[in-house]
Steps between C-alpha positions, in 0.01 A plus 500: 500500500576270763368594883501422843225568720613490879292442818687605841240550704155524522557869451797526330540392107739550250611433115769474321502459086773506188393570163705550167567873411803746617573709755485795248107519410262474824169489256577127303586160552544407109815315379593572147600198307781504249782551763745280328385207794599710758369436850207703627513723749266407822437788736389498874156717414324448825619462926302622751301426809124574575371572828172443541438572917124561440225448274482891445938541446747360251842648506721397206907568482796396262410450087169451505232460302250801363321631789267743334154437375567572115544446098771466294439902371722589817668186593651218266390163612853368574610810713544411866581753759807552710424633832208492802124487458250497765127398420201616756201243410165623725168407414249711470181221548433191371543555112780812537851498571721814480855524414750735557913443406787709548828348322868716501744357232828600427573552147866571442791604832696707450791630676585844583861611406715769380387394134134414547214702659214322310252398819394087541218458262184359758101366356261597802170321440126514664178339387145513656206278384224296575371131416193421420353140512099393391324222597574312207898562537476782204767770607611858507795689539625835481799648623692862491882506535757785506860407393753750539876453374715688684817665293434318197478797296840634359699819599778652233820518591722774540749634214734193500362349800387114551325559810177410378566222269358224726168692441455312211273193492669166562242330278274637262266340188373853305257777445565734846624874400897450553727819492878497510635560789900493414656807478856442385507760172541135348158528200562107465489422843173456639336353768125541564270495813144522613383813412121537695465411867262144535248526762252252383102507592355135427164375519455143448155344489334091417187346494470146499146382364451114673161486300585179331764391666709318459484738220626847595469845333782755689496828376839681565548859426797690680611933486818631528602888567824639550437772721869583565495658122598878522549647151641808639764255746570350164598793282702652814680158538555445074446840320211289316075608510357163512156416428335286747485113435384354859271321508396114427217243529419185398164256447456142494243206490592131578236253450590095616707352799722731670722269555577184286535179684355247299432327192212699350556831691475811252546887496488765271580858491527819349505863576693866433786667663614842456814658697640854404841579562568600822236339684696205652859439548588316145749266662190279662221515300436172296781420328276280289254795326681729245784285613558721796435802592282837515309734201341172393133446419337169334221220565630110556292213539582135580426203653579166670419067576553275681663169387548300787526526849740822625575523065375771271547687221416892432554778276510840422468763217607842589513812268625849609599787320675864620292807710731704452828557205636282207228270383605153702253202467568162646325172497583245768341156457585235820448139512566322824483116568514486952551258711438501873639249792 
């Protein structure tokens, strides 16, 4: 990752950043050795500017980065958002501060023609919380968010008709309920879709213990609902009685520096994660857990030090296995050596 951090104005910011990856998977900025010495690919992953008129309002537009309070259960930590956010920061007293964002993102445009009459594909986003700050810095926060993706879900086409084929994801990673939405009379042509609508209820919560700092303990725990989920929208939509997998939540303790500057600075971790299949939108969970996707549950644990100055090391051991169908078990194990200028 290389990035660009732009000052304007007093008010006015901005940032621009490149990364390895492709333009193909929105949730991972890994580069795959073994290419034959071809050249990697760099990507423009961030541009945007950040308004920041008052203390209490920050208005963000372009590619920017994650705007929402939240884990990696609903959002991978390398997705960034295309579209408008806008960030309402009053406080309460002395040791509260409320939040409250609204963010609109297009997803996928699509034009309307004689041979398409699939809608543009839209995320509307809002989150409300509060802040919490002690007198010895030790912190609290909770927030509640509603995503909603707006004609994401599939519709069948007519007897050989294409109407609907952009109704399809663009990008996916697996474990949503797909149906087939092609309707040729061709059995070996297939092309699948979204099956449930995603209208996701998320409540994100952390508690930062400053005890012994520099020492911290931060307790993380996060629950997601998708309340869109209609089983009986479902089996009109794909002739198919689902049960319901909607749900998903996920704990987790660090203990050390939150962030790793120095020589010396430590961290470890370790908690559980459990995400049924239609809970989130599989395509931007953590790419990193189950390697991708949804109808995943496991623990991981890891760690990390400091070497030098802006240098560290860290790990992590991840094991998942399937909610849901064939038994699938996967065990990820990370080791990173970073460097920071």
């Amino acid at each position: 990752r290389l990035g660009l951090q732009l000052k304007l104005a007093d008010w006015l910011s901005g940032g621009r950043r490149i990364t390895t990856g492709n333009t193909n998977d929105p949730v991972s900025t890994n580069q795959t050795l073994g290419t034959t010495f071809n050249k990697y690919t760099l990507v423009l992953d961030r541009a945007y500017l950040k308004a920041d008129p008052y203390a209490w309002l920050t208005i963000a537009g372009g590619r920017i980065p994650n705007p929402w309070f939240s884990t990696d259960l609903v959002w991978d930590e390398d997705l960034n958002f295309d579209g408008l956010a806008v960030t309402l920061k009053p406080r309460i007293n002395d040791s509260m501060t409320g939040f409250f964002t609204l963010g609109g993102f297009p997803l996928q445009e699509i034009e309307d023609s004689l041979t398409t009459r699939a809608k543009d594909k839209w995320l509307i986003g809002a989150q409300a919380g509060m802040e919490w700050t002690s007198a010895n810095n030790s912190r609290f926060k909770l927030g509640a968010a509603l995503y909603d993706y707006r004609n994401y879900e599939g519709i069948r086409n007519a007897p050989g008709s294409q109407l609907y084929n952009l109704t399809a994801p663009q990008f996916r990673q697996k474990g949503n309920t797909l149906f087939n939405i092609d309707n040729d009379g061709d059995p070996n042509t297939t092309l699948f879709a979204l099956a449930p609508r995603y209208k996701n209820l998320n409540i994100t919560g952390a508690l930062d213990l400053a005890t012994f700092d520099p020492v911290r303990v931060v307790l993380t725990g996060d629950y997601v609902r998708n309340i869109g989920y209609d089983q009986a929208e479902i089996l009109r939509r794909t002739g198919i009685n689902l049960d319901r997998q909607d749900t998903g939540y996920m704990g987790r303790i660090l203990v050390g520096m939150p962030q790793l500057r120095s020589r010396g600075d430590w961290q470890a971790f370790a908690g559980y994660r459990y995400l049924e299949r239609d809970a989130v939108i599989d395509a931007f969970t953590d790419s990193d857990f189950h390697l991708g996707g949804t109808n995943a549950k496991g623990y991981f644990l890891g760690g990390g030090y400091g070497l030098g100055r802006n240098t560290w090391v860290n790990f992590r051991w991840m094991s998942s296995s399937e909610i849901r169908g064939a038994p699938l078990s996967i065990d990820v194990f990370q080791l990173d050596f970073n460097a920071r200028f």
